[in-house]
ZANU-134926 format. One record per atom (N, C-alpha, C, O): x, y, z; residue number from 1; atom name. Coordinates in nm, 3 decimals, padded with zeros to 5 digits. Layout:
N
     east    north       up    i  at
        X        Y        Z  NUM  CA
...
REM end
This chain:
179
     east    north       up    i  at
  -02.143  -00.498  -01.350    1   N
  -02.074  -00.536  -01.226    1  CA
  -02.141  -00.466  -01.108    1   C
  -02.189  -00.355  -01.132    1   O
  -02.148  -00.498  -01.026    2   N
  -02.228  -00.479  -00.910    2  CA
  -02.136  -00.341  -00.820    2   C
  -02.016  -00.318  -00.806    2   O
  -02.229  -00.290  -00.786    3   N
  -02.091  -00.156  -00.706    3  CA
  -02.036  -00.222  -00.602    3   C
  -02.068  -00.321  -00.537    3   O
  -01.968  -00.163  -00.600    4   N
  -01.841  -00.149  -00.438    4  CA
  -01.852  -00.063  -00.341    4   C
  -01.816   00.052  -00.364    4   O
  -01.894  -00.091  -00.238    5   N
  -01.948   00.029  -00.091    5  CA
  -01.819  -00.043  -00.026    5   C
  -01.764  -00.153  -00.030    5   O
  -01.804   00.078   00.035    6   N
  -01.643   00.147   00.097    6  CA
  -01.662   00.193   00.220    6   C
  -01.701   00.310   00.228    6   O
  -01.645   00.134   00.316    7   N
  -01.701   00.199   00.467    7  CA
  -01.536   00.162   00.550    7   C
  -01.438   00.098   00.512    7   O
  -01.576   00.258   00.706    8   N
  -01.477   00.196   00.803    8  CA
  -01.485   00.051   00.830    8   C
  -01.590  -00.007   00.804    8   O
  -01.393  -00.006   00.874    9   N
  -01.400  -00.110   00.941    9  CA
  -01.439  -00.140   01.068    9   C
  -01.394  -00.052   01.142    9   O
  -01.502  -00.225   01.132   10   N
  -01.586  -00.286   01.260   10  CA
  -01.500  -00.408   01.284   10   C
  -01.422  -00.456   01.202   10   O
  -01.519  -00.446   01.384   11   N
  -01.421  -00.620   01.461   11  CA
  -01.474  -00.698   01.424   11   C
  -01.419  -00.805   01.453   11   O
  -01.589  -00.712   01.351   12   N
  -01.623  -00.840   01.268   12  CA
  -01.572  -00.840   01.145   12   C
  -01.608  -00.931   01.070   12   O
  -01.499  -00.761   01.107   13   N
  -01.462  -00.742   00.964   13  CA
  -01.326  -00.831   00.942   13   C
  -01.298  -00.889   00.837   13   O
  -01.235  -00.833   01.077   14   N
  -01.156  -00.837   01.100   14  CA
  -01.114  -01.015   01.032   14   C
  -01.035  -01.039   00.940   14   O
  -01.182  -01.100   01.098   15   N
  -01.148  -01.292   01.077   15  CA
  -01.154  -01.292   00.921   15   C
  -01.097  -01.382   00.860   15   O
  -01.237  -01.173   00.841   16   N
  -01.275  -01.227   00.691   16  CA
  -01.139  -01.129   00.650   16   C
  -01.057  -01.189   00.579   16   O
  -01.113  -01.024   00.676   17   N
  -00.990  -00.965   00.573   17  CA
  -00.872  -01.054   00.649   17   C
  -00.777  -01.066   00.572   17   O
  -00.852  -01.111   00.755   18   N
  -00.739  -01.186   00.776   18  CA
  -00.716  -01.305   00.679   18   C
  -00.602  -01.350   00.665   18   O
  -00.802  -01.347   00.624   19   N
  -00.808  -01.463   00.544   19  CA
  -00.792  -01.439   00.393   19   C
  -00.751  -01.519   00.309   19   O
  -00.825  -01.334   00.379   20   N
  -00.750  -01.262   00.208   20  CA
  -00.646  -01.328   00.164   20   C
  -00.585  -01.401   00.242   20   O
  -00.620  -01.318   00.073   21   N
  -00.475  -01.400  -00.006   21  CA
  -00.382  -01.239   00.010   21   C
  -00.426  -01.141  -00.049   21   O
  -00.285  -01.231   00.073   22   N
  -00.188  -01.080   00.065   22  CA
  -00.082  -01.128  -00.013   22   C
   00.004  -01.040  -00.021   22   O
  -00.058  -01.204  -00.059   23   N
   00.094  -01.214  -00.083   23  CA
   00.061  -01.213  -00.255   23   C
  -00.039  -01.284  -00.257   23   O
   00.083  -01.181  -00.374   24   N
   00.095  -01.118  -00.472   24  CA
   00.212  -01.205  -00.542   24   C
   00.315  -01.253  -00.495   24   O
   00.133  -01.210  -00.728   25   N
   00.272  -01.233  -00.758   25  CA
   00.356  -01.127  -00.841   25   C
   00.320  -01.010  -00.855   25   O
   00.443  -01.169  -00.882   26   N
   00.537  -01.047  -00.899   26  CA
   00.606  -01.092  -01.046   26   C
   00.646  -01.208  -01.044   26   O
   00.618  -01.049  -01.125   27   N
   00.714  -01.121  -01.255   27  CA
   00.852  -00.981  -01.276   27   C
   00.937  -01.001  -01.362   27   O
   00.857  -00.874  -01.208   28   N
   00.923  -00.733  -01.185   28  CA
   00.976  -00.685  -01.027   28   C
   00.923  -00.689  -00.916   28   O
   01.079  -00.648  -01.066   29   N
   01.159  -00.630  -00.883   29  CA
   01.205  -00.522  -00.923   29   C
   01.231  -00.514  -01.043   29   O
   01.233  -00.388  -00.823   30   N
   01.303  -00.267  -00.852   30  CA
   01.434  -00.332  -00.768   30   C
   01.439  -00.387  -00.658   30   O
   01.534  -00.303  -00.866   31   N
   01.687  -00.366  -00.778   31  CA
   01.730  -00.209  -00.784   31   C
   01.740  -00.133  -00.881   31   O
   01.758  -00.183  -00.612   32   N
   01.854  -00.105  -00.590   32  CA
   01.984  -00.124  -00.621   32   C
   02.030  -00.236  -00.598   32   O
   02.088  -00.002  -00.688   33   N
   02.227   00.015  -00.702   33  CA
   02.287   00.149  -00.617   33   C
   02.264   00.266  -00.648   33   O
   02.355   00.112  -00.526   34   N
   02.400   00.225  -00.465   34  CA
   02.591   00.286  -00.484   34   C
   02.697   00.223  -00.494   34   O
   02.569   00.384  -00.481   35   N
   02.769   00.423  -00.504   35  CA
   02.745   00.537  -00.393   35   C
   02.643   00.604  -00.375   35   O
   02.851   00.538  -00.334   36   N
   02.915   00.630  -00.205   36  CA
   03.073   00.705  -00.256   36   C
   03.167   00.633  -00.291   36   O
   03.079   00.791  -00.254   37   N
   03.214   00.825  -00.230   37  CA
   03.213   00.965  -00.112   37   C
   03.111   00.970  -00.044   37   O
   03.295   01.053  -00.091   38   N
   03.300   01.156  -00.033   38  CA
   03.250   01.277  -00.030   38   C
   03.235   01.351   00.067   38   O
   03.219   01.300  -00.162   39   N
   03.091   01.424  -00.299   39  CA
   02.998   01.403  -00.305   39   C
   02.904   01.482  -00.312   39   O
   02.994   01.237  -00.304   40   N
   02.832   01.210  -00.367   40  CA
   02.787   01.046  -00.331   40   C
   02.845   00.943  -00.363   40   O
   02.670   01.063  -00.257   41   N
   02.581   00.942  -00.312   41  CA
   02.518   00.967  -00.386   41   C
   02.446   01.065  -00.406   41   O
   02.546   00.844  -00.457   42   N
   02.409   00.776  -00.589   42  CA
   02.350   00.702  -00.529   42   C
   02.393   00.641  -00.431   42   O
   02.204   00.691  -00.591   43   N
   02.126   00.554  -00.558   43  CA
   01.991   00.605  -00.667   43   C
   01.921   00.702  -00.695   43   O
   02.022   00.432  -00.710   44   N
   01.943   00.410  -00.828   44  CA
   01.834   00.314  -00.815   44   C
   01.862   00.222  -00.738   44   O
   01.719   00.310  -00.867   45   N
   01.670   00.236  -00.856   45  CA
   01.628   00.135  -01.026   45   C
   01.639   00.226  -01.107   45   O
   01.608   00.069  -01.069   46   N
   01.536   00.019  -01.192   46  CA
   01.532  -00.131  -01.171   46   C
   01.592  -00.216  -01.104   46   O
   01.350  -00.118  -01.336   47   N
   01.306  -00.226  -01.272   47  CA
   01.384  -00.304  -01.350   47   C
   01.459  -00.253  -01.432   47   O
   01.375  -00.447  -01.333   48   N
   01.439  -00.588  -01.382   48  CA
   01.341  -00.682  -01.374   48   C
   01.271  -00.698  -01.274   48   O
   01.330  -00.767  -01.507   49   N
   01.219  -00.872  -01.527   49  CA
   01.229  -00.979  -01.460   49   C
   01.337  -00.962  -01.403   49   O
   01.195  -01.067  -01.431   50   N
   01.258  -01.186  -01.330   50  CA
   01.235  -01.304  -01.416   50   C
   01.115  -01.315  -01.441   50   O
   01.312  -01.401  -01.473   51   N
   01.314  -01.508  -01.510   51  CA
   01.172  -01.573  -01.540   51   C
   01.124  -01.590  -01.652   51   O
   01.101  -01.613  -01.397   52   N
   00.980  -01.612  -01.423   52  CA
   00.917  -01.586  -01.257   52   C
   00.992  -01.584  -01.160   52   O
   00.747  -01.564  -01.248   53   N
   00.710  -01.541  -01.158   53  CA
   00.745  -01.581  -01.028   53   C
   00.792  -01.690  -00.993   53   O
   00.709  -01.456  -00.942   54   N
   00.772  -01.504  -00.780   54  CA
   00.627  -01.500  -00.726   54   C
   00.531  -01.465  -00.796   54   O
   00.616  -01.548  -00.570   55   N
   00.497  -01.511  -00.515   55  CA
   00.576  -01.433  -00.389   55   C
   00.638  -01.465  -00.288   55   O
   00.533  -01.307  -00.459   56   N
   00.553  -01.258  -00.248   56  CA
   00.488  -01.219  -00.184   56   C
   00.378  -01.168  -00.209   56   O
   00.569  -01.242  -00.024   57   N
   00.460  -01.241   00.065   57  CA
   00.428  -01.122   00.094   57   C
   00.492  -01.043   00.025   57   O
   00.339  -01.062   00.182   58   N
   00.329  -00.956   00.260   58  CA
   00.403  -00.946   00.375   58   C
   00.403  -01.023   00.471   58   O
   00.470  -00.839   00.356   59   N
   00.591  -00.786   00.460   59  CA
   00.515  -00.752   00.617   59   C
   00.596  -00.738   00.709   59   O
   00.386  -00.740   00.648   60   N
   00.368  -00.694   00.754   60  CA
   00.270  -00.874   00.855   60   C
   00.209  -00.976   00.822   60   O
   00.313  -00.809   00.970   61   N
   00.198  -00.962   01.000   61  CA
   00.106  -00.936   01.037   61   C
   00.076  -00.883   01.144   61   O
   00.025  -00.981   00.928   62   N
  -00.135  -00.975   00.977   62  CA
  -00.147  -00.954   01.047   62   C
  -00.149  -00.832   01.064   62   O
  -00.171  -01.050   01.181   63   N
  -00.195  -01.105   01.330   63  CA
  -00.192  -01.003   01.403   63   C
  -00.266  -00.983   01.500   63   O
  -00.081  -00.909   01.350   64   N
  -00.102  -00.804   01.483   64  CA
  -00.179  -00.666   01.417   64   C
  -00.171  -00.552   01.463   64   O
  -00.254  -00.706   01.301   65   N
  -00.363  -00.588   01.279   65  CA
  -00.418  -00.589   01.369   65   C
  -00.437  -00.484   01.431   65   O
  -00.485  -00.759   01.430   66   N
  -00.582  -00.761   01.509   66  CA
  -00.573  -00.679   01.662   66   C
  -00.677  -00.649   01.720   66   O
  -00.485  -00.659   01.701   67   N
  -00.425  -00.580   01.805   67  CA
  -00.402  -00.430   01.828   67   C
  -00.419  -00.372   01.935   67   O
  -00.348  -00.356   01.670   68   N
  -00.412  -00.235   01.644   68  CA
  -00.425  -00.125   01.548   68   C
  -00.376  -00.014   01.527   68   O
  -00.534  -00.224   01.484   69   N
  -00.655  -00.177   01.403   69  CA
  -00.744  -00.034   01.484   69   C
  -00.789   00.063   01.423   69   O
  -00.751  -00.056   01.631   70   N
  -00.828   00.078   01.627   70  CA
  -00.751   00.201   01.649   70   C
  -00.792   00.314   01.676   70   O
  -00.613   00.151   01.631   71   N
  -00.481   00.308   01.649   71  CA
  -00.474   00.300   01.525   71   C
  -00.355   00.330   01.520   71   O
  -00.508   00.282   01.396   72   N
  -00.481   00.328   01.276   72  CA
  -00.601   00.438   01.264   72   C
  -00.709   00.418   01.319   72   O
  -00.576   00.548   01.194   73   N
  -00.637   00.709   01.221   73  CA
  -00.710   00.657   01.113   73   C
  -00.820   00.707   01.134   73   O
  -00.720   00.591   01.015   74   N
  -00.825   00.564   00.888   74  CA
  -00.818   00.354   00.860   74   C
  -00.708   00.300   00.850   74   O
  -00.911   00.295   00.855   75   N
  -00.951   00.152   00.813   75  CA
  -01.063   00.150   00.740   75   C
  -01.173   00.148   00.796   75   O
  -01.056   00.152   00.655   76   N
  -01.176   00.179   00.542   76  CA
  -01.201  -00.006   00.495   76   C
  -01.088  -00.040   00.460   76   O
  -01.265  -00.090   00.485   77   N
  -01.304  -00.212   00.403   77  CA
  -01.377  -00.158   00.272   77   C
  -01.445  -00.057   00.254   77   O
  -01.351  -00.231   00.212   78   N
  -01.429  -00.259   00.034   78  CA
  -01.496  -00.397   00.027   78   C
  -01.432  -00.501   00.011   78   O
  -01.675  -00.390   00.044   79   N
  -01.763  -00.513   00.025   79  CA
  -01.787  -00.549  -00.105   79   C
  -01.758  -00.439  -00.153   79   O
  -01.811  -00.601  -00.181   80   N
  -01.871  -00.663  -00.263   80  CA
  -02.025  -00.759  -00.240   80   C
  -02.026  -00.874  -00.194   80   O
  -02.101  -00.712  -00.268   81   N
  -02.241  -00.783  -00.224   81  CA
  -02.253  -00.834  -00.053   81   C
  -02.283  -00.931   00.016   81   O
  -02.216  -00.718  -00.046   82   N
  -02.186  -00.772   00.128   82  CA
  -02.062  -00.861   00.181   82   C
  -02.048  -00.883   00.302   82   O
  -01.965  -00.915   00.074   83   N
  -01.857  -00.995   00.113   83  CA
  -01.739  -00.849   00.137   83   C
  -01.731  -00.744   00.072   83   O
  -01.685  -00.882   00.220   84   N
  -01.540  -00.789   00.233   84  CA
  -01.379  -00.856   00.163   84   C
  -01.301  -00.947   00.190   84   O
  -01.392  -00.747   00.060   85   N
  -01.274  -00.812  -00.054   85  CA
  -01.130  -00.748  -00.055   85   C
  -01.024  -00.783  -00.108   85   O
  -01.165  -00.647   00.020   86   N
  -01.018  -00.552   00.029   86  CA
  -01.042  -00.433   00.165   86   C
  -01.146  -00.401   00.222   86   O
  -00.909  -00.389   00.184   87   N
  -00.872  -00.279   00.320   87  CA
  -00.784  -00.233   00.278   87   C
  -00.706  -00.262   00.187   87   O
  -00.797  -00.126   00.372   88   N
  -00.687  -00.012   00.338   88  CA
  -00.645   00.051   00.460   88   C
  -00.740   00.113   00.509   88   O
  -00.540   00.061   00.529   89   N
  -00.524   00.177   00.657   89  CA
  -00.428   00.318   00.629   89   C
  -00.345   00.333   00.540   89   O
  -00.466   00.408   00.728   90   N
  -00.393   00.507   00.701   90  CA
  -00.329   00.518   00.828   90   C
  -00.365   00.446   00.920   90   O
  -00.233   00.605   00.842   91   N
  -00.129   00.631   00.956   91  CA
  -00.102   00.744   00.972   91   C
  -00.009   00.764   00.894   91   O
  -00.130   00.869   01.043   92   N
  -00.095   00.994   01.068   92  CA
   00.010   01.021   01.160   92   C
   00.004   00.996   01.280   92   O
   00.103   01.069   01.105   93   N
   00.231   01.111   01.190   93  CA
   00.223   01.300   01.200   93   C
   00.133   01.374   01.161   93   O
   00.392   01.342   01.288   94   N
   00.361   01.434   01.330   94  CA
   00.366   01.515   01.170   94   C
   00.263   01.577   01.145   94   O
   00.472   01.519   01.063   95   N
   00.442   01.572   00.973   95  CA
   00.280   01.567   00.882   95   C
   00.268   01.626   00.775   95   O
   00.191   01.504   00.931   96   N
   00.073   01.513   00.853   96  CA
   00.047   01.500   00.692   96   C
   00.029   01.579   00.599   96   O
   00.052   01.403   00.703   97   N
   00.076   01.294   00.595   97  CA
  -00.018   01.153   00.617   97   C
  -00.031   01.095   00.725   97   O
  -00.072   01.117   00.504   98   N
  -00.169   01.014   00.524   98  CA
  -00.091   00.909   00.459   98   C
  -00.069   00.910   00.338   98   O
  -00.043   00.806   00.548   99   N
   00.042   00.745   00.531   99  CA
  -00.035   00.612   00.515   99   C
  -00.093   00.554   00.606   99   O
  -00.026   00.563   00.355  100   N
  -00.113   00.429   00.362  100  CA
  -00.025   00.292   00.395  100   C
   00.036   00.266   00.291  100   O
  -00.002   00.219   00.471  101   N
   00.055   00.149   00.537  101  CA
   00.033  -00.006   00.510  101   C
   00.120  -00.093   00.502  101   O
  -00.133  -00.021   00.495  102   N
  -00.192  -00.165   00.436  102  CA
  -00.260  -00.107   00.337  102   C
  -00.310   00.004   00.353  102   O
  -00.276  -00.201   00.176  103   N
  -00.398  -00.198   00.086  103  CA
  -00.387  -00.337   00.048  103   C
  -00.278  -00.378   00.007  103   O
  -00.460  -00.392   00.054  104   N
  -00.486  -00.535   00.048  104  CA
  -00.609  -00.556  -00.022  104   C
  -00.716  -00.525   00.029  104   O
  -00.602  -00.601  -00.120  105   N
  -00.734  -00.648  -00.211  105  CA
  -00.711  -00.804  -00.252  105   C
  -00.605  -00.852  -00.290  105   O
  -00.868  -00.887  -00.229  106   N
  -00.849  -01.028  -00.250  106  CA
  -00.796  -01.103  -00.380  106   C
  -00.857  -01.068  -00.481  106   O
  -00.735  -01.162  -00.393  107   N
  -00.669  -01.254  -00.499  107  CA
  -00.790  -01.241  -00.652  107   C
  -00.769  -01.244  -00.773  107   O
  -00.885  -01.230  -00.590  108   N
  -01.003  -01.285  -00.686  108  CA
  -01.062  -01.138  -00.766  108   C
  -01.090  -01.116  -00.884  108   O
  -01.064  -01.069  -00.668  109   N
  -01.077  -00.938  -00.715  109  CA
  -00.956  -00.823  -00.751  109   C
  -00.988  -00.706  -00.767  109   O
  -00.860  -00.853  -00.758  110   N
  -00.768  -00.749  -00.822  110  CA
  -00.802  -00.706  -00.960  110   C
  -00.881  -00.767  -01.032  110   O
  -00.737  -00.598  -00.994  111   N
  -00.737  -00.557  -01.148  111  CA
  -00.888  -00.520  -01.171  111   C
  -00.945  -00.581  -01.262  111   O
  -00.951  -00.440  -01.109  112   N
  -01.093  -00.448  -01.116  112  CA
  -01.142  -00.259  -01.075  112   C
  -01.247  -00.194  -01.081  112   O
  -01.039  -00.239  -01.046  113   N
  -01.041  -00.045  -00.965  113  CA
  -01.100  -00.068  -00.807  113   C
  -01.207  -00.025  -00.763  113   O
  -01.028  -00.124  -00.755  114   N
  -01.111  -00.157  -00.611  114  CA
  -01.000  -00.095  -00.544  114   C
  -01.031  -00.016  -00.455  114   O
  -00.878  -00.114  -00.566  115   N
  -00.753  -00.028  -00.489  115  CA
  -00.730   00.137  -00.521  115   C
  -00.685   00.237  -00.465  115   O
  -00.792   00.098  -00.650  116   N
  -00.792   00.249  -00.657  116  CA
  -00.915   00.363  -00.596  116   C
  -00.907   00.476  -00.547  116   O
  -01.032   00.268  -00.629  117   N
  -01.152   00.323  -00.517  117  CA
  -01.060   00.373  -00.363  117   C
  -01.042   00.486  -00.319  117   O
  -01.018   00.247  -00.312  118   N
  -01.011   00.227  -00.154  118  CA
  -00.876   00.407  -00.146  118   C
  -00.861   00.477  -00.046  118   O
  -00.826   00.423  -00.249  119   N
  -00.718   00.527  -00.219  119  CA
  -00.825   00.630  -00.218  119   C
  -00.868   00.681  -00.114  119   O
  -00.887   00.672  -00.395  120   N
  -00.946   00.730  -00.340  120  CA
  -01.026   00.808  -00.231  120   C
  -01.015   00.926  -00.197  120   O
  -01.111   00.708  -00.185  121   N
  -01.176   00.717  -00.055  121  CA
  -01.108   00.762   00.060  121   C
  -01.170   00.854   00.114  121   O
  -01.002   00.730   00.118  122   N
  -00.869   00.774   00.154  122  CA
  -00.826   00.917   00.136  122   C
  -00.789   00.994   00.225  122   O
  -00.837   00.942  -00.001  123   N
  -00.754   01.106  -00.012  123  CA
  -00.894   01.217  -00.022  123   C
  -00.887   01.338  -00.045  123   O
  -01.005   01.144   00.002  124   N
  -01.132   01.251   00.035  124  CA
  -01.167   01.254   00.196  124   C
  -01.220   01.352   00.249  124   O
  -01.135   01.150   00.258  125   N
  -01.127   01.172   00.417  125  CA
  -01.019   01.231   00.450  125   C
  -01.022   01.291   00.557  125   O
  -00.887   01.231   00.370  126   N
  -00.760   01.319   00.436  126  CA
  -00.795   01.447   00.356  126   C
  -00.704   01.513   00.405  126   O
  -00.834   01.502   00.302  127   N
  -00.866   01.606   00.277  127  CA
  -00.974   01.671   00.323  127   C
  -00.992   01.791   00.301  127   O
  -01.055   01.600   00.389  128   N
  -01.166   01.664   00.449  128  CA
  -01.138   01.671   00.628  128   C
  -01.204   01.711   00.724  128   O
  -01.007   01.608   00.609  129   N
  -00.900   01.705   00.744  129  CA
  -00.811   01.767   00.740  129   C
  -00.732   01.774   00.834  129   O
  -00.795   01.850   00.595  130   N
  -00.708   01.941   00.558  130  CA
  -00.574   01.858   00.561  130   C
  -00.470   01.905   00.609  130   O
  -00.580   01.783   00.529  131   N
  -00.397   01.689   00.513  131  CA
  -00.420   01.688   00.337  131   C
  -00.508   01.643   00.263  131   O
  -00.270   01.775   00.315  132   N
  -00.216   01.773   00.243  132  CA
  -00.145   01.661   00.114  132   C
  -00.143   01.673  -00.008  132   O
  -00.106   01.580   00.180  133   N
  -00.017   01.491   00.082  133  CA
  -00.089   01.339   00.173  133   C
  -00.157   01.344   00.275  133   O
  -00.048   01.221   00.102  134   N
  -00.093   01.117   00.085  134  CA
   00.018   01.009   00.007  134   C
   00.035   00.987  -00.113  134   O
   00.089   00.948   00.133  135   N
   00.198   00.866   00.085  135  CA
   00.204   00.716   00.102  135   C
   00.209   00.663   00.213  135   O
   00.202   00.658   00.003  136   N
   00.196   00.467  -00.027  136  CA
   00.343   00.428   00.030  136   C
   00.442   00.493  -00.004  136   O
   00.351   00.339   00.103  137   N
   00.442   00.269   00.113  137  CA
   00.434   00.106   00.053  137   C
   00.329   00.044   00.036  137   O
   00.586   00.050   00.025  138   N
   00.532  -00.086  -00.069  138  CA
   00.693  -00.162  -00.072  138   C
   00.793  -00.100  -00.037  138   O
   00.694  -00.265  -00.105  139   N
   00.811  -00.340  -00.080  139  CA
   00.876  -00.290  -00.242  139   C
   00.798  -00.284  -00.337  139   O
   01.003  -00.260  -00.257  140   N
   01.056  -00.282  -00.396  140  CA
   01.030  -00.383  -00.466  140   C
   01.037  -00.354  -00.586  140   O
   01.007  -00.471  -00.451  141   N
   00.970  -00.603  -00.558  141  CA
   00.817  -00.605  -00.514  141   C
   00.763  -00.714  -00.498  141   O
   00.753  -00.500  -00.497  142   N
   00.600  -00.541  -00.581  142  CA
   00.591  -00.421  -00.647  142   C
   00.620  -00.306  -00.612  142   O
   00.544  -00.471  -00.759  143   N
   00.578  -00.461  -00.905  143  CA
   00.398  -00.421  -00.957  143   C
   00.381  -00.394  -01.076  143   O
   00.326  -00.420  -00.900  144   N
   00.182  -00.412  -00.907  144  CA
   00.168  -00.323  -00.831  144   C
   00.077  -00.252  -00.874  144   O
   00.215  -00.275  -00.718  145   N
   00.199  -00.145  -00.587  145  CA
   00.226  -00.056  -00.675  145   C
   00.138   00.022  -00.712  145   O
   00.380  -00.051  -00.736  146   N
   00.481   00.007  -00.806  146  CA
   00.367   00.125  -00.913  146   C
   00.330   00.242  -00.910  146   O
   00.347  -00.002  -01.001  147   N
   00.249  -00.010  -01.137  147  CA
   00.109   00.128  -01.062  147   C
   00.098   00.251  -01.073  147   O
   00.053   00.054  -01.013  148   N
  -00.039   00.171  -00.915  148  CA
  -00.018   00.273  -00.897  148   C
  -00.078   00.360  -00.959  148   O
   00.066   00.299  -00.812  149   N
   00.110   00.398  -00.754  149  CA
   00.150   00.515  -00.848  149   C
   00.153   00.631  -00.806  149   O
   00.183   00.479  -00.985  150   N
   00.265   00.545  -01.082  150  CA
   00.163   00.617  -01.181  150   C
   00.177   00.725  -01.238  150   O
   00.059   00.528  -01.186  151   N
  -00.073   00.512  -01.250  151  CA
  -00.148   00.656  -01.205  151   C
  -00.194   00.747  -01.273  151   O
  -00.140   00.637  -01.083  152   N
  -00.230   00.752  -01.017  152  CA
  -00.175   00.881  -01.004  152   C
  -00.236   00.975  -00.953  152   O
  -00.059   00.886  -01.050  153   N
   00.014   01.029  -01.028  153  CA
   00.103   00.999  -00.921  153   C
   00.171   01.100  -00.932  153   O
   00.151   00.941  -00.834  154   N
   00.209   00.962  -00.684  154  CA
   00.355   00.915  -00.770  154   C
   00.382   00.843  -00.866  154   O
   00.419   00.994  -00.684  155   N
   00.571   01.007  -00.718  155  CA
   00.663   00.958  -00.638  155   C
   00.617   00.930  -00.527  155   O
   00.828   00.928  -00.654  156   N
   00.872   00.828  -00.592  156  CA
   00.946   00.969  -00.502  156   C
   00.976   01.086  -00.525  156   O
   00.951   00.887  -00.407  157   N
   00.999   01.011  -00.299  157  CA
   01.113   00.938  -00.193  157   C
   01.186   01.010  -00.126  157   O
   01.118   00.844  -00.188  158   N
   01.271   00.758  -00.124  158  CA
   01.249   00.627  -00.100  158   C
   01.187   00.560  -00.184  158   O
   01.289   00.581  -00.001  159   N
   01.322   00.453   00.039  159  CA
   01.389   00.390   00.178  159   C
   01.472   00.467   00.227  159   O
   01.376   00.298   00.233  160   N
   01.419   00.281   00.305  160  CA
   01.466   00.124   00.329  160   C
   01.377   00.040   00.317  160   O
   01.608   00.076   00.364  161   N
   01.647  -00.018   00.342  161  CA
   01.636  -00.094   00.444  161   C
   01.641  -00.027   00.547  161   O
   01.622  -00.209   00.464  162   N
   01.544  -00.354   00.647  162  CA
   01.408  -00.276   00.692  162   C
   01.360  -00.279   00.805  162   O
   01.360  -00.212   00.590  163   N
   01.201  -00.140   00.664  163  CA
   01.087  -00.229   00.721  163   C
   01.006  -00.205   00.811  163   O
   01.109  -00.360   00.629  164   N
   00.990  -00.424   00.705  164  CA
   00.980  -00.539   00.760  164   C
   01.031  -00.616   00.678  164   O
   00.947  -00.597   00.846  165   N
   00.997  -00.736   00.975  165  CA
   01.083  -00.813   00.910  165   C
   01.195  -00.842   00.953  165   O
   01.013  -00.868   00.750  166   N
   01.076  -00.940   00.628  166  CA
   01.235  -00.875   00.620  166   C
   01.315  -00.961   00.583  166   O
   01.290  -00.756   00.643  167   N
   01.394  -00.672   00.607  167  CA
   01.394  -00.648   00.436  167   C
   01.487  -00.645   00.356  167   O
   01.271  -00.636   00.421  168   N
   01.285  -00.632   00.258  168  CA
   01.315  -00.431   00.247  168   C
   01.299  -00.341   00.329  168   O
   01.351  -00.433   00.140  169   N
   01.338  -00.241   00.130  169  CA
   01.163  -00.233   00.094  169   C
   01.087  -00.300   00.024  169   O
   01.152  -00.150   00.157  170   N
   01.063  -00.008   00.122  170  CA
   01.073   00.117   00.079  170   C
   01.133   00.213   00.125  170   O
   00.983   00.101  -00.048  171   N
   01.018   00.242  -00.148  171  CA
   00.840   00.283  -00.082  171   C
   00.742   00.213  -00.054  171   O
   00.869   00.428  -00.079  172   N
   00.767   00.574  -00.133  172  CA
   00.710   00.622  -00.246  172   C
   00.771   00.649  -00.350  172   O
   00.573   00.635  -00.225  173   N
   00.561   00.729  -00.360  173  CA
   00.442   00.849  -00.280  173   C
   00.339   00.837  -00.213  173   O
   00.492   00.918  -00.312  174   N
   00.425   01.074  -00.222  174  CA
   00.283   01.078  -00.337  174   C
   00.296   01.023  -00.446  174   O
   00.170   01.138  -00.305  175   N
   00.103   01.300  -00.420  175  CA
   00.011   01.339  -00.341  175   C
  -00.063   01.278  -00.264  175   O
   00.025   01.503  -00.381  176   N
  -00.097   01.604  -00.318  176  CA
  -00.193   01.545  -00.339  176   C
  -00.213   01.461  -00.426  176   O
  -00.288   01.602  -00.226  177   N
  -00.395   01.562  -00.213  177  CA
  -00.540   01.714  -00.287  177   C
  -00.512   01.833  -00.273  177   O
  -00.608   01.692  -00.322  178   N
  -00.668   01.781  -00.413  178  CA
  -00.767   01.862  -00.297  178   C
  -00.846   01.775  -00.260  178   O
  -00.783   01.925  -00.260  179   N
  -00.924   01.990  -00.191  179  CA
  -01.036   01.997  -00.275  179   C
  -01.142   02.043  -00.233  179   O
REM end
């Protein structure tokens, strides 16, 4: 198989990763269960099989990457023979945290270590700015982010419920970053 070179992204990069397939299918959904009383919240999460496959979409809109792509603190692309097959952005807030926000790899190329390259690559530039931790964000029903994320060590660290335009939830998964 031919390698994978991993660079920033440039504004020509931009018309070919807009055209990627983002939306994923899914055959697994994490269904939140929540209980409240006065002592205690619960909140649970587990996964559940789904009847049969869903396709979902991507929670964020493209369209306005194009707008700002150069305020994301990290945009790394993944070429393939010179074609651009996947991206990744990062997001630095005031706690300092490399917050991956987009990973998008093409329909054609998944399942191949190209997302896991693109993190990689990711947790050696946040570490070579002394940032500590390195956190995925991902819709509860993708079930492949999930799978990833779990894969690599990163741990589930919360959630947040109408997080993304879609109002779908967004779950966390935190892990140190290695020096």
């Amino acid at each position: 198989m031919p390698e994978i070179e991993i660079r920033p992204a440039i504004s020509s990069d931009l018309p070919v990763l807009f055209k990627l397939e983002h939306s994923v299918e899914t055959t697994h959904v994490w269904q939140m269960d929540s209980n409240s009383d006065q002592a205690e919240i619960d909140t649970r999460f587990r996964e559940i099989r789904l009847p049969r496959g869903v396709q979902l979409e991507y929670p964020q809109n493209i369209q306005e990457l194009a707008d700002t792509w150069t305020r994301k603190n990290l945009f790394l692309v993944a070429t393939l023979q010179g074609q651009q097959i996947a991206y990744l952005t990062i997001e630095i807030g005031q706690a300092k945290i490399a917050r991956v926000t987009d990973l998008v790899v093409g329909e054609r190329n998944r399942k191949q270590g190209i997302a896991t390259a693109l993190l990689l690559s990711a947790a050696d530039w946040a570490s070579q700015r002394k940032i500590k931790r390195m956190m995925l964000e991902m819709q509860a029903k993708n079930h492949a982010a999930i799978q990833l994320a779990r894969k690599l060590g990163y741990e589930f660290c919360g959630y947040c419920d109408d997080f993304f335009a879609n109002h779908d939830i967004a779950v966390f998964f935190m892990a140190n970053i290695k020096s």
